[in-house]
Structure formats: C-alpha cells, structure tokens
NUBASE-762274 format. One record per residue: residue in one letter; x, y, z of N, C-alpha, C in turn. Coordinates in steps of 0.02 Angstrom, whole numbers. Layout:
BEGIN
   aa     n.xx     n.yy     n.zz    ca.xx    ca.yy    ca.zz     c.xx     c.yy     c.zz
    a        X        Y        Z        X        Y        Z        X        Y        Z
...
***
This chain:
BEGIN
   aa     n.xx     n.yy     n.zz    ca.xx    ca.yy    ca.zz     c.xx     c.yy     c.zz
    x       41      -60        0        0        0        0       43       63        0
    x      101       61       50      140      119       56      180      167      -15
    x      195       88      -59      223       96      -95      194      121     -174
    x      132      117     -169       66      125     -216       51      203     -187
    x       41      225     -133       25      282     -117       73      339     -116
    x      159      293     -132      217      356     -143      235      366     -218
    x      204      312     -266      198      309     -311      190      380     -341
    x      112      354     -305       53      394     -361       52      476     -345
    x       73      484     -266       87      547     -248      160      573     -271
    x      189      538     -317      258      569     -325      234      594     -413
    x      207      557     -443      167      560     -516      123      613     -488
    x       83      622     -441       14      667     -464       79      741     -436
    x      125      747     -387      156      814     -386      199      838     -441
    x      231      776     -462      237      806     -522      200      841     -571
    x      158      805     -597       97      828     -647       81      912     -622
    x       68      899     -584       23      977     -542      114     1038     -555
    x      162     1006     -544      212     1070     -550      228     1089     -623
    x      224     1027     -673      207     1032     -733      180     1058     -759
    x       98     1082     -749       40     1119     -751       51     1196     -740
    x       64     1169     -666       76     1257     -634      142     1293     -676
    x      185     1260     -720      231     1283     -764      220     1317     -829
    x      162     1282     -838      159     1305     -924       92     1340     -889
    x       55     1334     -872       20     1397     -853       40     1456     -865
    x       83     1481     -819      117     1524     -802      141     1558     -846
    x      189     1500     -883      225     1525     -962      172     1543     -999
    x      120     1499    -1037       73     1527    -1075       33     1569    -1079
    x       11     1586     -986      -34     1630     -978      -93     1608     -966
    x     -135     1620     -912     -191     1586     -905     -249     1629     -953
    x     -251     1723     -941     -305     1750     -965     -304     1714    -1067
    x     -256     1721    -1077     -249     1701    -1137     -297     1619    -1167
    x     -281     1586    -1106     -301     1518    -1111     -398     1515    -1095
    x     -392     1544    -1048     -478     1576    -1031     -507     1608    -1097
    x     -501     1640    -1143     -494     1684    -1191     -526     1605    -1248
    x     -487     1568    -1232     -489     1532    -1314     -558     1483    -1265
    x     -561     1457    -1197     -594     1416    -1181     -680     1463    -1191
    x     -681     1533    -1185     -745     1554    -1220     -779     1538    -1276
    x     -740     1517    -1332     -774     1482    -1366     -828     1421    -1383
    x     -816     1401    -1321     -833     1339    -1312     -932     1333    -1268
    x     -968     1319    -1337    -1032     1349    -1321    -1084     1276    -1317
    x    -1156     1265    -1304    -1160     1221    -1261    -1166     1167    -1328
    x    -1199     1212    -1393    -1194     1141    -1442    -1145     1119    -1458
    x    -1089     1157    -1455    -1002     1128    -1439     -982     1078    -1417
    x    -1001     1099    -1347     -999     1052    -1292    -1045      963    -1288
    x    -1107      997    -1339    -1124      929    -1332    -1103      874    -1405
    x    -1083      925    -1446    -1038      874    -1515     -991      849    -1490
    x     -940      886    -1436     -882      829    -1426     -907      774    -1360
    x     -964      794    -1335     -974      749    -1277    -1015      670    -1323
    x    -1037      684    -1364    -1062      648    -1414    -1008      598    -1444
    x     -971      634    -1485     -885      608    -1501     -864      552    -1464
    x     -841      570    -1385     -844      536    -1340     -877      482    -1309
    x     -944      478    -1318     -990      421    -1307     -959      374    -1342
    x     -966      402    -1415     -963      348    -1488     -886      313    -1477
    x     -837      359    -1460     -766      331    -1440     -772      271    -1377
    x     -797      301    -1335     -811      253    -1291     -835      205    -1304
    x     -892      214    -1340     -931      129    -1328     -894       80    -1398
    x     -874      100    -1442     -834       77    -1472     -768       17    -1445
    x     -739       54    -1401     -676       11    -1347     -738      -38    -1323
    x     -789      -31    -1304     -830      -92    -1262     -858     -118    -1306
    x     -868     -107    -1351     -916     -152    -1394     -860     -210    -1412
    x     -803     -164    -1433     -745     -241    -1460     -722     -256    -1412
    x     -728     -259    -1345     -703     -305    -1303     -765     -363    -1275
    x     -824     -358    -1278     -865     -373    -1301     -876     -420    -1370
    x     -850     -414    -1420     -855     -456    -1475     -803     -503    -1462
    x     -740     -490    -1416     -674     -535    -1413     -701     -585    -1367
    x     -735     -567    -1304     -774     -614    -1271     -825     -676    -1303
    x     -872     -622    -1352     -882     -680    -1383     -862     -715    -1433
    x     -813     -695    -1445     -776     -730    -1511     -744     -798    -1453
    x     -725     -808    -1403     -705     -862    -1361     -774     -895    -1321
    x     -810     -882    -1350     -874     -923    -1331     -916     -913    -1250
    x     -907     -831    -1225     -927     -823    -1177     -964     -755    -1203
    x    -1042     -753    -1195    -1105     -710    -1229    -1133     -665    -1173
    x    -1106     -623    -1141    -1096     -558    -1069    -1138     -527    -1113
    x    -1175     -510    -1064    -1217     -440    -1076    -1189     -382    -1090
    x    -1192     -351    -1132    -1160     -269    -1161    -1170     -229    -1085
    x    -1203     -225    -1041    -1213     -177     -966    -1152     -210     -922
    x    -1146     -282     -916    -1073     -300     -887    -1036     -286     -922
    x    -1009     -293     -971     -954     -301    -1008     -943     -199    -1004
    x     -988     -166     -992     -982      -95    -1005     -952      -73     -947
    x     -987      -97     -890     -960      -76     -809     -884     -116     -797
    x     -857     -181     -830     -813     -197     -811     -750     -145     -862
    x     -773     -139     -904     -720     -100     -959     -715      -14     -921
    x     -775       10     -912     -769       84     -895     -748       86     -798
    x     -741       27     -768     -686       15     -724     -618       17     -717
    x     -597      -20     -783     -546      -24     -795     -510       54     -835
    x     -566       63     -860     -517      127     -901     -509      172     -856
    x     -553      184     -797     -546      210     -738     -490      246     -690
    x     -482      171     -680     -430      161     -643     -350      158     -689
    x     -343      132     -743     -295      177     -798     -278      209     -790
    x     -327      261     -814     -314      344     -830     -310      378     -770
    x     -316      347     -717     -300      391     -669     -232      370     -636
    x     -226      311     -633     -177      271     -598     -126      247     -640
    x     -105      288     -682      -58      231     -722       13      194     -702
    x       41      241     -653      111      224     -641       64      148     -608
    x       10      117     -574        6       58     -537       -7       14     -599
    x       36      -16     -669       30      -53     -708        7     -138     -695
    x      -40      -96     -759      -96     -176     -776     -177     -182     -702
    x     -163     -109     -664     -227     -107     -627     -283     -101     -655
    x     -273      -68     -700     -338      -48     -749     -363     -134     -785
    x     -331     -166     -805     -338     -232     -840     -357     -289     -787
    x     -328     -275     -716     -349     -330     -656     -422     -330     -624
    x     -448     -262     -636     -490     -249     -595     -549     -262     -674
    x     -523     -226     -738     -576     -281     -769     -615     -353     -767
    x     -541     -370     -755     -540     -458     -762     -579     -475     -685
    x     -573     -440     -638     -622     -475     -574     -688     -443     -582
    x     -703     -390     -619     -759     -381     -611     -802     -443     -655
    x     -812     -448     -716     -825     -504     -762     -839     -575     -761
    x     -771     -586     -688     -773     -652     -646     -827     -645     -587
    x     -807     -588     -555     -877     -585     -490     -941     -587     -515
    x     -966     -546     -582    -1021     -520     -606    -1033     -596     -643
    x    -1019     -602     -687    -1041     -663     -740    -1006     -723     -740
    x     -940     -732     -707     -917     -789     -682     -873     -818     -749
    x     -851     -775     -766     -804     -773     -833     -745     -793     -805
    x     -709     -846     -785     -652     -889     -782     -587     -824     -777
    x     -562     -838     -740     -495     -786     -727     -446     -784     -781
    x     -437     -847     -832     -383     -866     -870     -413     -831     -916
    x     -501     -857     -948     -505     -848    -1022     -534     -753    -1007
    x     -544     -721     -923     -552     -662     -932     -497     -609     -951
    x     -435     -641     -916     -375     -612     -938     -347     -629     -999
    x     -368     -678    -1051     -347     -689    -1117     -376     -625    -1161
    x     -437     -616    -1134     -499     -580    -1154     -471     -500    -1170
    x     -434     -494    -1112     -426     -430    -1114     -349     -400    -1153
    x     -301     -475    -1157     -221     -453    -1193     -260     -456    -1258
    x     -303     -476    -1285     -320     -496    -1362     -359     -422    -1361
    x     -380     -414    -1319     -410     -329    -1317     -350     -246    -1365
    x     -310     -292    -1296     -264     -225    -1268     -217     -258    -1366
    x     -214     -309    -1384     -163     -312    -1451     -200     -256    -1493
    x     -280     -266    -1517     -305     -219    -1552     -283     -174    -1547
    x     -309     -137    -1468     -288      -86    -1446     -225      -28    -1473
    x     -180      -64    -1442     -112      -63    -1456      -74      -64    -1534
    x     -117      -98    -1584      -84     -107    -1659     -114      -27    -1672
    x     -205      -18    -1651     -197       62    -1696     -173      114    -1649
    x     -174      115    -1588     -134      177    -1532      -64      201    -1564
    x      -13      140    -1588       50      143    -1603       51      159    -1688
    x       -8      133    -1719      -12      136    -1809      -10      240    -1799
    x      -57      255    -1769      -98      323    -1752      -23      387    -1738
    x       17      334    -1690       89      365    -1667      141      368    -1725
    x      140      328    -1760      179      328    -1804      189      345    -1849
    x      125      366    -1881       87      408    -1949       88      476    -1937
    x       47      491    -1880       68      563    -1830      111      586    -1834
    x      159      553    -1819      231      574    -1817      256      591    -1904
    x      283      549    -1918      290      547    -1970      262      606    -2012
    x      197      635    -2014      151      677    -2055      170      751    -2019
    x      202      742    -1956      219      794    -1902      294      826    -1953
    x      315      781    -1967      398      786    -1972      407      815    -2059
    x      357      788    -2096      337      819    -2165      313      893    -2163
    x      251      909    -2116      235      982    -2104      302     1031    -2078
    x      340     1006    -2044      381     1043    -1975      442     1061    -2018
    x      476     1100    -2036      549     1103    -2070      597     1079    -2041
    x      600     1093    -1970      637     1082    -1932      627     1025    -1879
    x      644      969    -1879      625      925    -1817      682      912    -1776
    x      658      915    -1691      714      918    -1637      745      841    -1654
    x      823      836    -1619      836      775    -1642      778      721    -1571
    x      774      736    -1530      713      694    -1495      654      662    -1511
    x      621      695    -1578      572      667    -1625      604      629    -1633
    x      676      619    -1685      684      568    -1718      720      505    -1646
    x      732      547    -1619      763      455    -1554      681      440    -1508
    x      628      480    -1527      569      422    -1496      536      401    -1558
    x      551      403    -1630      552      361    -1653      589      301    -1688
    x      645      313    -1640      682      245    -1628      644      195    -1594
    x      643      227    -1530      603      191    -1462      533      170    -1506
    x      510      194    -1538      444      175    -1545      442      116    -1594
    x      490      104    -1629      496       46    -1670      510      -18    -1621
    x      534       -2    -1558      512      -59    -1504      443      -91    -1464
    x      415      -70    -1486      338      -82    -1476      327     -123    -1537
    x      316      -74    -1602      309      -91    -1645      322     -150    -1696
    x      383     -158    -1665      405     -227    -1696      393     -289    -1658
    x      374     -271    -1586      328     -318    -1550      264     -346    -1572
    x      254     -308    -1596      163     -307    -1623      165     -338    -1681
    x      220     -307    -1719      221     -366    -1800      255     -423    -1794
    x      281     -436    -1744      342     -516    -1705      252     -542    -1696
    x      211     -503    -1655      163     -545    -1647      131     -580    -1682
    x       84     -543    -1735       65     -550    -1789       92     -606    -1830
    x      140     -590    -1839      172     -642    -1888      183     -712    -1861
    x      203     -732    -1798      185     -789    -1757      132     -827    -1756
    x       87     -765    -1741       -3     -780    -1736      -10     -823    -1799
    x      -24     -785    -1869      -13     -805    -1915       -3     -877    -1960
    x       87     -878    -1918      102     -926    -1951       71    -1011    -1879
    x       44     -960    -1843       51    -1005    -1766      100    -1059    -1751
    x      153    -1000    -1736      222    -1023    -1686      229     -995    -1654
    x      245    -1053    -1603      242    -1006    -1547      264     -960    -1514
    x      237     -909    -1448      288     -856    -1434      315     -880    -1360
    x      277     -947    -1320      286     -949    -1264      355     -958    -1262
    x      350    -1024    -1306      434    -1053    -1286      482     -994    -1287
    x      466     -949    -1302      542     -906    -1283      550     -885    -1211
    x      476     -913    -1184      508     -895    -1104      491     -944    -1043
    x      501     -996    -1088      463    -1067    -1041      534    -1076    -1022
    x      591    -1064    -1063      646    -1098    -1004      677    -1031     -966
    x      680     -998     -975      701     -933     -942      665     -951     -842
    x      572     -961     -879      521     -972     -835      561    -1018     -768
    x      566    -1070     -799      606    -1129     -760      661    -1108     -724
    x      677    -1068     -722      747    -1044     -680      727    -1012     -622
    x      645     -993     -601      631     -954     -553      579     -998     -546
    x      552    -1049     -562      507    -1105     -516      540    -1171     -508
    x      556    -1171     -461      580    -1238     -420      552    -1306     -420
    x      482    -1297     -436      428    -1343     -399      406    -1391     -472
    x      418    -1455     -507      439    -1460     -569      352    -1460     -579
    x      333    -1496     -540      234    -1493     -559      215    -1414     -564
    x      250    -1400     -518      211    -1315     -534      234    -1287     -615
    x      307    -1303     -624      323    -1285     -698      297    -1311     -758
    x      272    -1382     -720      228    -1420     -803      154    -1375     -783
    x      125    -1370     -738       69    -1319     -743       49    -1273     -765
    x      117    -1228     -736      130    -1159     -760      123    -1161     -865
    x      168    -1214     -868      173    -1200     -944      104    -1242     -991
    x       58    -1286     -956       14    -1318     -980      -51    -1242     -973
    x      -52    -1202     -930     -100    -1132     -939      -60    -1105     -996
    x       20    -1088    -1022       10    -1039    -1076       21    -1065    -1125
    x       36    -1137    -1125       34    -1167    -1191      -56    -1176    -1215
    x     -101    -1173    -1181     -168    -1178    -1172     -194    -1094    -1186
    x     -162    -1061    -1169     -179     -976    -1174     -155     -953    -1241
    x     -112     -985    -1262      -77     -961    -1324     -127     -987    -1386
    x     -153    -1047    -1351     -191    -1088    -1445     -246    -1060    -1452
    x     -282    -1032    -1366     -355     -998    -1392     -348     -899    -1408
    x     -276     -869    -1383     -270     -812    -1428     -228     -839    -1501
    x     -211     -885    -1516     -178     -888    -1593     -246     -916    -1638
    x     -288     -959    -1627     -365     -956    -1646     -391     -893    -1665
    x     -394     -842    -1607     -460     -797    -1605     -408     -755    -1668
    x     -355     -739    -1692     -311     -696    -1724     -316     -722    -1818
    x     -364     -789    -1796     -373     -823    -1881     -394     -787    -1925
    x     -387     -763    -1983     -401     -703    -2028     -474     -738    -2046
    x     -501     -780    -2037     -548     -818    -2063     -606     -818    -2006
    x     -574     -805    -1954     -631     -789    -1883     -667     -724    -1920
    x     -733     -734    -1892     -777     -683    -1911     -762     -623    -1859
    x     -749     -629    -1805     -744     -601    -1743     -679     -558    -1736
    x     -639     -578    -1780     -565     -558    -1788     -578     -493    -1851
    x     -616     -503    -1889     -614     -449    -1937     -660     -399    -1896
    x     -708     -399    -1876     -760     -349    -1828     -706     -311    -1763
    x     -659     -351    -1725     -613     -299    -1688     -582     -267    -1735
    x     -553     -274    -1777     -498     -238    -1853     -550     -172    -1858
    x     -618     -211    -1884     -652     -124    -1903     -658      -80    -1836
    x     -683     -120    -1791     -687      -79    -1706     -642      -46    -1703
    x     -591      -79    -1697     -528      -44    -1686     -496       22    -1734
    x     -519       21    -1783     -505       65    -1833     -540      123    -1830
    x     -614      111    -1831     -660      171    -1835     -631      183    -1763
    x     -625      166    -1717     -624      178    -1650     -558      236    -1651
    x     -513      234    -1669     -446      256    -1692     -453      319    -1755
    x     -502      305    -1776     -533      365    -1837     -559      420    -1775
    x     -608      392    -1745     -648      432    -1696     -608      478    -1650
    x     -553      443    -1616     -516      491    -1577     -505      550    -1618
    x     -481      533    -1679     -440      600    -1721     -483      639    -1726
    x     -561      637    -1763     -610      660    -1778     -627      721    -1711
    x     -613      662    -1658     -637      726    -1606     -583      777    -1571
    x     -512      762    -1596     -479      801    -1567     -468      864    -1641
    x     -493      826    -1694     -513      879    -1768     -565      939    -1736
    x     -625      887    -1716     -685      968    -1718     -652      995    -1645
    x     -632      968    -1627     -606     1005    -1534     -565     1062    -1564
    x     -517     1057    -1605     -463     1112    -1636     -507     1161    -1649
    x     -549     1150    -1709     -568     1185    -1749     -649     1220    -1709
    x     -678     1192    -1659     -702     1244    -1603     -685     1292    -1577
    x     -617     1288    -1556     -566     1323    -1531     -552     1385    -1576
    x     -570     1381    -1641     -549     1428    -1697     -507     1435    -1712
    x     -466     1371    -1723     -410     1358    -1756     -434     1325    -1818
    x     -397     1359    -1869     -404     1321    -1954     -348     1270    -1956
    x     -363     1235    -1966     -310     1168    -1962     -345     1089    -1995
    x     -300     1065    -2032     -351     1014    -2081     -325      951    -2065
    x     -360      918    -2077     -372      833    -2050     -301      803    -2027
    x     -231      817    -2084     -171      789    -2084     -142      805    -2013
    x     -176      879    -2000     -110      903    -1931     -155      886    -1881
    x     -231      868    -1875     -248      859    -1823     -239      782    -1801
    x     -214      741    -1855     -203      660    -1867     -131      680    -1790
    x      -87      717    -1829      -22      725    -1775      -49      744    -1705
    x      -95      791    -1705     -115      830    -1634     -121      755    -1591
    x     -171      727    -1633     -207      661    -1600     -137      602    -1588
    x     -112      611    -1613      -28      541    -1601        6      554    -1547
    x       10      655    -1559       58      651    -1468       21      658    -1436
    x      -64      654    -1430     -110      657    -1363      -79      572    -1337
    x      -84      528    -1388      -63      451    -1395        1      445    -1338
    x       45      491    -1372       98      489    -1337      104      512    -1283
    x       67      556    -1275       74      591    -1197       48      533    -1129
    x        1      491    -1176      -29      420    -1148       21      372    -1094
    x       65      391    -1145      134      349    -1118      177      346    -1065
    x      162      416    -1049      196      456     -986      149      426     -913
    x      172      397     -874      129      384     -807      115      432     -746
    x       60      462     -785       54      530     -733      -27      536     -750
    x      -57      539     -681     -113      537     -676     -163      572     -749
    x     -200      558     -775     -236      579     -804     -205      617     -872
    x     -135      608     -876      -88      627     -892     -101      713     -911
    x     -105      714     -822      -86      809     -805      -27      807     -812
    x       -8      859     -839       41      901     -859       94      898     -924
    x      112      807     -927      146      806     -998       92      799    -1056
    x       25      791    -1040      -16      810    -1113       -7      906    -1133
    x       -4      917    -1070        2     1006    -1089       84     1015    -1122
    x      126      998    -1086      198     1008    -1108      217      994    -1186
    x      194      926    -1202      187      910    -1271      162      939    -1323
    x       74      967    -1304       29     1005    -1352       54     1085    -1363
    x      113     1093    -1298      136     1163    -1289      185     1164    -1343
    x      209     1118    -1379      282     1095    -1400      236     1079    -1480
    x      181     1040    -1495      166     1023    -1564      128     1092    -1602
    x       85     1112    -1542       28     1168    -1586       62     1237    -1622
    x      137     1278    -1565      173     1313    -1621      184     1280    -1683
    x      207     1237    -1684      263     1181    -1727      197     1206    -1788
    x      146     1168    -1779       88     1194    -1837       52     1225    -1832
    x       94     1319    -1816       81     1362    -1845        9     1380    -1776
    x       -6     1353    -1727      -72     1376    -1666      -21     1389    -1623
    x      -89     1422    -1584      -61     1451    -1521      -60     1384    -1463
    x       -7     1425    -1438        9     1373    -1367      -49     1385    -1302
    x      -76     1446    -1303     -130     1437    -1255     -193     1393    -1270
    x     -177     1396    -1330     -236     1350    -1386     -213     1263    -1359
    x     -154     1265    -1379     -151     1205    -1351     -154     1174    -1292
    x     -136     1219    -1245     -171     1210    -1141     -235     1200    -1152
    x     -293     1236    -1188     -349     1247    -1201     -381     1155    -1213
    x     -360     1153    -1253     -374     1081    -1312     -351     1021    -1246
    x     -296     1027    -1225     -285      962    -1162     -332      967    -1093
    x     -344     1032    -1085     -379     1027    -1040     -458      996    -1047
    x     -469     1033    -1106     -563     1024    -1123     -563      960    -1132
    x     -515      906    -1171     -507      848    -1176     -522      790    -1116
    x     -483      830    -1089     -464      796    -1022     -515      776     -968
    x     -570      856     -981     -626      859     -969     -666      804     -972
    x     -681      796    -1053     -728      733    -1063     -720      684    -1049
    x     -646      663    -1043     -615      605    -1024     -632      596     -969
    x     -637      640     -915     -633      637     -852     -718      608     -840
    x     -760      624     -880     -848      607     -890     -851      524     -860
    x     -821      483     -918     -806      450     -932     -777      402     -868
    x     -708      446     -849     -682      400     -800     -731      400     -722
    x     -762      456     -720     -830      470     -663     -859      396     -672
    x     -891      404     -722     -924      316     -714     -879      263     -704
    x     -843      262     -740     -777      211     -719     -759      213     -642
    x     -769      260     -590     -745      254     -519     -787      228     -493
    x     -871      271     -525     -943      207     -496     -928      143     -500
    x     -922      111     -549     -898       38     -565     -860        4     -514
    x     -808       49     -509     -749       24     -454     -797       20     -388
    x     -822       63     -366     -873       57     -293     -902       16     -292
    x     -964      -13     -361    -1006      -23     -350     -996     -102     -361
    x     -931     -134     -402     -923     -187     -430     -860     -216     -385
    x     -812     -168     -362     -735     -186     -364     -725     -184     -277
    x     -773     -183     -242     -743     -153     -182     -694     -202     -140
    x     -703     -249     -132     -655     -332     -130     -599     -328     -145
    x     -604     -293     -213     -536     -284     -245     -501     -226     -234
    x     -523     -181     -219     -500     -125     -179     -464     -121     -126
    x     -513     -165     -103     -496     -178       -7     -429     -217      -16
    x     -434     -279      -69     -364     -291      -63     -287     -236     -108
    x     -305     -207     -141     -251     -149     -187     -239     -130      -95
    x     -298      -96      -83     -245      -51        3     -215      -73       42
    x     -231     -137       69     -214     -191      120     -137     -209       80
    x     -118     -217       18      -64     -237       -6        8     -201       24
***
C-alpha cells in the first residue's frame, strides 16, 4: 500500500508542478480567452464524439469475449471495461490495474473464468495497441513532413517507438504462421520455479492460453475482422474529435495536422502521470506552435479533452465502488 500511495503521490506532484509551469509561461487570461469559445452545442458534439469513442472500446471487447465463446451482456461487459479505463487513466504508474480490476469484475459479475477473462482482455489490449502505435507513427511521421525543422528527440522516440512496434508485427506474424511465442520464455520461466509440477502447470496454462489467442487472431474468424473495423473506426474517432475540438477552438487546421495533434495526445498516454496532467500540456505546448497555433490553444485543447475524459472515467470510479470493492480492499491492504 505504502508503496502504491508514494507512487502515485510522486506522479500526481509532479503533474500539478508541470501544469503550474506552463500555465504560467502561456498565460492563463490568454487560455480563458480561447476556452470562451466553447458553447453548449459545442460542448455537446464533442461529448457525443466521446460516447461513440467510448462505446466503441466496449463493444470490441465485447465481441473478443464472444468470439471465445462467452455471450456477457453489453451492461457487464460496459461496467467492467469503464472500471478499468478508470482506474488507468487515473492510476497509471500502478501497471496492468486498470486490466486486473476488469478481469475481477467479469469473474464476480458473470463468472467469466480468470484465465479466459484475462486472455480476453491481452487480445483486447493487441487491437488496442496495433492502432494507438499505427496512429503514433503516422502522426509522427506527417508531423515531421509539415515541421521544417524537427528536434533530434522526434527522431530518437522514433527509434524507441519501433520497439513496440516490432513487438506487435513479431506478434502477428507468429499468430499467423502459429508459432509459438511462449517457448521463448518457458525456459528462462524454469529458472525461477523450483517446484517441477508447478512448472509443467505453469506452462500447460500458456501453452493452453496461447492456442485460444492464436485461434481468435485467424483471418478467417468472423470475430477477428469486426475488432480490425472496431478498432479502426475507434482510432478514426479519436482523431475526428480532437479535429472538431481544434477547430471549435478557432483554429483552421485540416485533417493531416490534427491526425499528428491526435498521435502526441497518444503519446502523452505513455507518460505515467495521472490523467496525464501536465505532460499532455507540455507536449501540445511543443506540437501546436510547430503547426503554426497558439500554445494557449493548445493548454486549451488538453484541458477540455481531459474534461470529457474525465466524464467518462466518473463512471468508471462508480464501477470500481459499486463492482470492485473486494478488490479494492485488497489494492490497500497490499
């Protein structure tokens, strides 16, 4: 517990001195100035945006469920997902909380097996993850075509980023050809379990976990092409709404640069800081000159964002109360 609570308080003071930095620099009246724009049919196109983004992530985690032969009601499957994103976006430095507390809600609620709930959710998070990083990479890239000048730091995080990336196509291509990925760590595995039944166990769950995610990845699964479009429109949608969010704002700016706006919001993702206060501002402070907007514009745009997001994660904390409290009780007690 101690160590979860110095965590998250060392991430959320940061964030907040981060904030209170570019504030300062940018100017708040300036930033107030651009957030007038923002009028209630405004407000309810991007809150709209947001729904459709949202239920999108649940609907395909939802189709991955039943693509493994377990048929959850869209109202569970909604409370266990908007739990999880919850606790995410708020908590990120506590990795894979957001994904644990899915997986028990699903099991408490509908009795969805711990193994095939947590299969449920890496076959999630691969979608996930192929367009988050496709989105980063194109972004970038389309960033570096507009920009004359790019810092050499663009180009060394997209070094780093080809480490993900080539994870995801190592995957793929495995999946594919279905070979496997365990064995690369079944004997490593063996060097830290002692117990030889526990090691034939251990490896009889992921040799067993591996055939029903290398299945569900069959180009021929019906269920496998429906996450592809989910995942896509879902990945269209973010951009779309961080497009009309710009262009509320009264910024003229066309689809290509708001594709980039939307890659380092992606990226700012990456950073483990609550809700990701302060490096979503630092970043958007750093892209929106770059194309030609104002930087209060861009405090403007992370915050209002952040806003809806925050809608969102409100229900996601209900969930946690109302579904997770067991699981709670044990996160503090830890």
């Amino acid at each position: 517990m101690k160590k979860n609570i110095i965590l998250f308080s060392l991430t959320l003071i940061l964030s907040i001195l981060l904030l209170y930095f570019i504030l300062n620099k940018v100017g708040i009246k300036e930033i107030l100035e651009v957030f007038s724009s923002l009028s209630l049919s405004s407000f309810l196109i991007i809150l709209i945006l947001t729904i459709v983004y949202t239920i999108l992530g649940i609907w395909r985690w939802k189709v991955v469920i039943k693509g493994m032969g377990f048929d959850l009601p869209l109202k569970d499957v909604s409370w266990a997902w908007l739990a999880g994103f919850g606790v995410g976006y708020l908590f990120p430095i506590l990795m894979l909380s957001g994904e644990a507390i899915r997986a028990y809600i699903v099991k408490k609620e509908k009795k969805l097996p711990w193994k095939e709930g947590i299969i449920s959710i890496f076959i999630d998070k691969i979608f996930e993850g192929t367009v988050f990083f496709l989105i980063i990479i194109l972004g970038v890239i389309f960033f570096i075509f507009k920009v004359a000048l790019v810092p050499a730091k663009i180009w060394i995080f997209l070094l780093i980023m080809l480490f993900p990336i080539g994870a995801i196509i190592f995957f793929y291509s495995r999946a594919y050809k279905s070979k496997s990925i365990i064995k690369f760590i079944q004997l490593p595995l063996k060097k830290f379990i002692q117990s030889e039944d526990t090691h034939k166990k251990v490896n009889g769950i992921l040799d067993s976990s591996e055939k029903i995610i290398f299945n569900f990845f069959e180009l021929k699964n019906k269920y496998t092409i429906q996450c592809i479009f989910l995942s896509l429109t879902r990945g269209l949608m973010g951009i779309v709404r961080s497009w009309v969010l710009i262009l509320i704002l009264g910024f003229n700016i066309g689809f290509i640069s708001a594709f980039s706006v939307n890659a380092f919001t992606n990226i700012s993702y990456l950073i483990p800081l609550p809700a990701a206060l302060g490096g979503h501002e630092l970043i958007q402070a750093f892209v929106f000159p770059s194309l030609n907007l104002s930087s209060h514009g861009a405090i403007a745009f992370t915050l209002i964002l952040r806003a809806f997001d925050m809608i969102v994660v409100l229900f996601g904390v209900f969930a946690v109360f109302k579904f997770g409290g067991q699981w709670m009780k044990k996160k503090i007690t830890e």
